[in-house]
N, C-alpha and C positions, 0 to 999 in steps of 0.2 A: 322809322320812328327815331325820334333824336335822343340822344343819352340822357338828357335830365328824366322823359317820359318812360326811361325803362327800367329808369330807378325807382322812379313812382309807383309803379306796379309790380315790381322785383321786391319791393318793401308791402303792397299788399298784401302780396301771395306769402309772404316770410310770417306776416303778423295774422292772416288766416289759417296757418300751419300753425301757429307758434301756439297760437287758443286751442287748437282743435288737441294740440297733444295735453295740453294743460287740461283740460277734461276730460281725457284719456286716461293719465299716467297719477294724478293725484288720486290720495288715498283720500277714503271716505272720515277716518278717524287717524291720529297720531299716539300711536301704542309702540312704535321703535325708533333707533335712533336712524335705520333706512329711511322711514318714512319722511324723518323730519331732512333727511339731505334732499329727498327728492322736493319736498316743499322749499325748500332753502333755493332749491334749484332750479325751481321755477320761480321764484321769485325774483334772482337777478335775472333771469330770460324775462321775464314782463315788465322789472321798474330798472333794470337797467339797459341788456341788451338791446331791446327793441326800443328806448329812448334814442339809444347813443348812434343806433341806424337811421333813428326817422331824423336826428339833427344831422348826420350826412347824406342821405338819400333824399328828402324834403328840404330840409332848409337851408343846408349847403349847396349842395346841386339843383334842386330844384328851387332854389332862390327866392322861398318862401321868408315870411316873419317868424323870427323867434319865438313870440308868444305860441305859437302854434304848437311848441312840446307841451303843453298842457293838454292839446286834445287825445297823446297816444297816452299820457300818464292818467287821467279820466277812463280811457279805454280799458288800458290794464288793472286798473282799480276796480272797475267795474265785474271785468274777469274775474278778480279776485274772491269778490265778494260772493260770485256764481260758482266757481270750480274748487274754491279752498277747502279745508277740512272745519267745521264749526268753529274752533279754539281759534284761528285765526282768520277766519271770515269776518267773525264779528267785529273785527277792528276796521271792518271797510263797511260797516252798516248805515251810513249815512248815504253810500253810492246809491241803497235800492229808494230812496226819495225820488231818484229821478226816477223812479216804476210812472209817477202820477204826469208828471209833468211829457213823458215821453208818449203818454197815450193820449195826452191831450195833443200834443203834436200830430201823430201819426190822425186821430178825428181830423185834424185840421188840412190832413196834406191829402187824405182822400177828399173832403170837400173840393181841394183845392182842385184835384186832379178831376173830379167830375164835372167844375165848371170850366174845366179845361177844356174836358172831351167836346160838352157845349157848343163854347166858343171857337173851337177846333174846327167842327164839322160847319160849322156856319160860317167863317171866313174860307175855312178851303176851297166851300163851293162855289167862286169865284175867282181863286185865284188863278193867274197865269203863270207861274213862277212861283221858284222857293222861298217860303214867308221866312226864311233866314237871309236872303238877299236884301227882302226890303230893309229889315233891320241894322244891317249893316250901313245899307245905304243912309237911311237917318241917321244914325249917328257915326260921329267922326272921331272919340277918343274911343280909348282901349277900352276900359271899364262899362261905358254904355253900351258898348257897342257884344261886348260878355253878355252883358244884363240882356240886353234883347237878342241876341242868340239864344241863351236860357230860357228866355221867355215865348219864343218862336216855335220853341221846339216840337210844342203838343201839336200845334197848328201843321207843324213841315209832315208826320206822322203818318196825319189824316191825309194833307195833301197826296204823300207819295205810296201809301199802303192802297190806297181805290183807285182804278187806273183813270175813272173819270173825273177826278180833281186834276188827275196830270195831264190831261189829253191834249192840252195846249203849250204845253212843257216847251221850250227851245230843244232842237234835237241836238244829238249827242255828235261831237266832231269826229272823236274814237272813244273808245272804250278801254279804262284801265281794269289791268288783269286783278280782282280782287276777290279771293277767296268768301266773300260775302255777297256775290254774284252767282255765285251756283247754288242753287235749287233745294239740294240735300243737303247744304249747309243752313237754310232757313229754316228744314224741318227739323231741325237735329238743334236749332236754339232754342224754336217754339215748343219740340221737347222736354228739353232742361229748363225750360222757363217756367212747365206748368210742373215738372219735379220739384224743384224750387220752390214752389206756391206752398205745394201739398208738406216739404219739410218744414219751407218756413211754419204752417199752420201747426205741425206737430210738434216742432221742438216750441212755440211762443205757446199753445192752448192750456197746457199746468202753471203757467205764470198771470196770463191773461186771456181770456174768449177774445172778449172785445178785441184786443192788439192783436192776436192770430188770427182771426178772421181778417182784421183790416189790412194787414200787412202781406198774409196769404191774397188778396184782392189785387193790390198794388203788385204784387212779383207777378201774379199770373197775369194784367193787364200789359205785361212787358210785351207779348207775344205782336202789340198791334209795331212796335219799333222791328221788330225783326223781318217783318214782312215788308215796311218801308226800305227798312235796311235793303232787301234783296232787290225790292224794284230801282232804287236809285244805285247802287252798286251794278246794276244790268243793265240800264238803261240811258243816266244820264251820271254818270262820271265823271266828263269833262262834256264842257260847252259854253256856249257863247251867250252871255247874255248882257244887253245895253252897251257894246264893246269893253264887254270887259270879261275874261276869262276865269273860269268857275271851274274849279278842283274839287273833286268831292270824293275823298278819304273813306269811302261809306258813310254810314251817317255819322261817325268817330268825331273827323276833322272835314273841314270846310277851308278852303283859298278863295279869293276873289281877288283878281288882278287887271288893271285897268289895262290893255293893250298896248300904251303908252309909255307903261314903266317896266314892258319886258326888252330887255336889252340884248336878247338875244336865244334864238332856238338852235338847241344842235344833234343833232342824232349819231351820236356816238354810246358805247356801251361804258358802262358803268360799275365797278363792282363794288356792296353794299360796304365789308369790311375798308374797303379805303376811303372811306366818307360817310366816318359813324356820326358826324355833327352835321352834315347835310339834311335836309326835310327828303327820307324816301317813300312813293307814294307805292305801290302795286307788288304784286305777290311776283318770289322770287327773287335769287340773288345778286340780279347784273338789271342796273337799268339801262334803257334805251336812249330815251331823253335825256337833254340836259337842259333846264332855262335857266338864264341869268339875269335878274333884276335890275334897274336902274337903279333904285333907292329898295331900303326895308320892306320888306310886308309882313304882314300878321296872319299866322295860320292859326285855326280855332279849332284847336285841338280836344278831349275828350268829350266832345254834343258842344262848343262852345266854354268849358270852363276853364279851359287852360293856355290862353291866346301863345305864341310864341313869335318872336323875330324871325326870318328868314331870309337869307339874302340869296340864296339859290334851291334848284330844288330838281330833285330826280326823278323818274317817271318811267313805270315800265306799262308799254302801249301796247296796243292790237298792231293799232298804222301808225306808226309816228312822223314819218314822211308827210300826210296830211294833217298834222297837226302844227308843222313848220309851213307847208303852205298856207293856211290859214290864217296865222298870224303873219304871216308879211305881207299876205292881202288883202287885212284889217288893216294894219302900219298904213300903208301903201294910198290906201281910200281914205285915212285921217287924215295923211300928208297933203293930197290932192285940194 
């Protein structure tokens, strides 16, 4: 995972702590001057701390638009208006307008998601190949090429969660070591996926039925990515498809590399800490692989949303030995 990506999620998990203690630790009424430090004190924790992180962690490092500190300052606002003490909730009362608009959304994204599953199941049942491949393949800029990843996505699901959509799948060359490939790690998402469902329903049903029922729908229909998750993490990790070689990150991140613009395979070990800006793929600390690019490529990193540059890339294998023969055998037959 490269540094901008672990800032990204490092700044998640800081601003999913940071609410949870803010609904913890805030008093219900302000009758001391404790009260009012602790309130004081979550207040630079929400309108300033966690700005001043998301302008270095997002939009410094992760080399986002400015405008974008408006979404954690909405965020914290919103918080406000939910965990504050009355006396100063009410100053953030215009945030709960977005109560109406956020349920119209959420109606809108299950529609969206059920005509997903639809069409999902009706393209998969022919496909031969990851309907993230074709996408890529039609388009040739970055931003389209996001949009149809994103868009692919329900579709890839279905493909890889039923083993007869994949039964025609190109087989796997080797197999990267990914802790999303074992068995017990599927039950144990599909677990927390439907824990998840049942809190979401609980903490949304005193605000909204509607929205906690819809939203409880959507967390618990996650279970069908997790089970794709394990089959493509087991299965088809790395492979060959149209001469061009296919990295698959779990279903996280996605590579597609044309066999022409690898410049080179080498099986040497690799350790993570001395190549924190490298793309590393497979579980544990030393990789095996190494490939080297001819020119740039684009890894599509969280499902497709966050494409990135790569110009080299590490890999820890089953066999990596046959994954260097492979591609000089591929080279070797384009040359020909």
């Amino acid at each position: 995972m490269k540094r901008s990506m672990k800032f990204r999620l490092g700044f998640l998990a800081l601003a999913i702590i940071s609410y949870v203690i803010g609904f913890q630790v805030l008093p219900e009424q302000l009758n001391s001057a404790y009260e009012m430090t602790i309130v004081g004190g979550m207040s630079a924790l929400y309108f300033l701390v966690l700005p001043i992180l998301y302008w270095i962690a997002i939009i410094n490092i992760g080399q986002q638009k400015p405008w974008k500190i408006l979404m954690i300052l909405s965020l914290s606002a919103l918080m406000a208006r939910l965990s504050f003490p009355p006396e100063i909730a009410s100053y953030f009362e215009f945030m709960m307008w977005i109560k109406y608009p956020v349920i119209v959304i959420i109606i809108l994204l299950e529609m969206y998601l059920l005509i997903s599953v639809v069409k999902g199941l009706w393209h998969a049942r022919k496909l031969k190949g990851d309907p993230r491949i074709k996408a890529l393949n039609m388009n040739k800029d970055e931003k389209s090429q996001m949009v149809g990843m994103i868009m692919a996505g329900e579709a890839a699901n279905w493909f890889y969660s039923i083993p007869k959509f994949s039964a025609n799948h190109p087989k796997a060359i080797a197999n990267i070591r990914l802790i999303s490939a074992n068995m017990w790690f599927m039950w144990l998402m599909i677990s927390l996926c439907f824990l998840g469902s049942t809190i979401a329903y609980l903490l949304l049903v005193d605000w909204s039925e509607i929205a906690a029922v819809l939203v409880s729908a959507i967390v618990g229909y996650g279970f069908l990515s997790f089970i794709a998750n394990y089959r493509l993490s087991r299965h088809y990790s790395l492979y060959m498809h149209d001469e061009k070689l296919v990295v698959n990150n779990s279903m996280w991140g996605l590579l597609m590399v044309d066999i022409n613009d690898i410049k080179s395979v080498t099986i040497a070990e690799t350790a993570k800490s001395t190549a924190e800006e490298i793309l590393f793929v497979g579980r544990g600390d030393t990789a095996n692989v190494i490939v080297d690019f001819k020119q740039t490529q684009r890894y599509f990193g969280a499902m497709g949303q966050m494409p990135e540059p790569i110009e080299q890339l590490l890999l820890v294998l089953d066999k990596p030995q046959l994954l260097k023969l492979v591609i000089e055998d591929c080279q070797q037959q384009a040359e020909a």
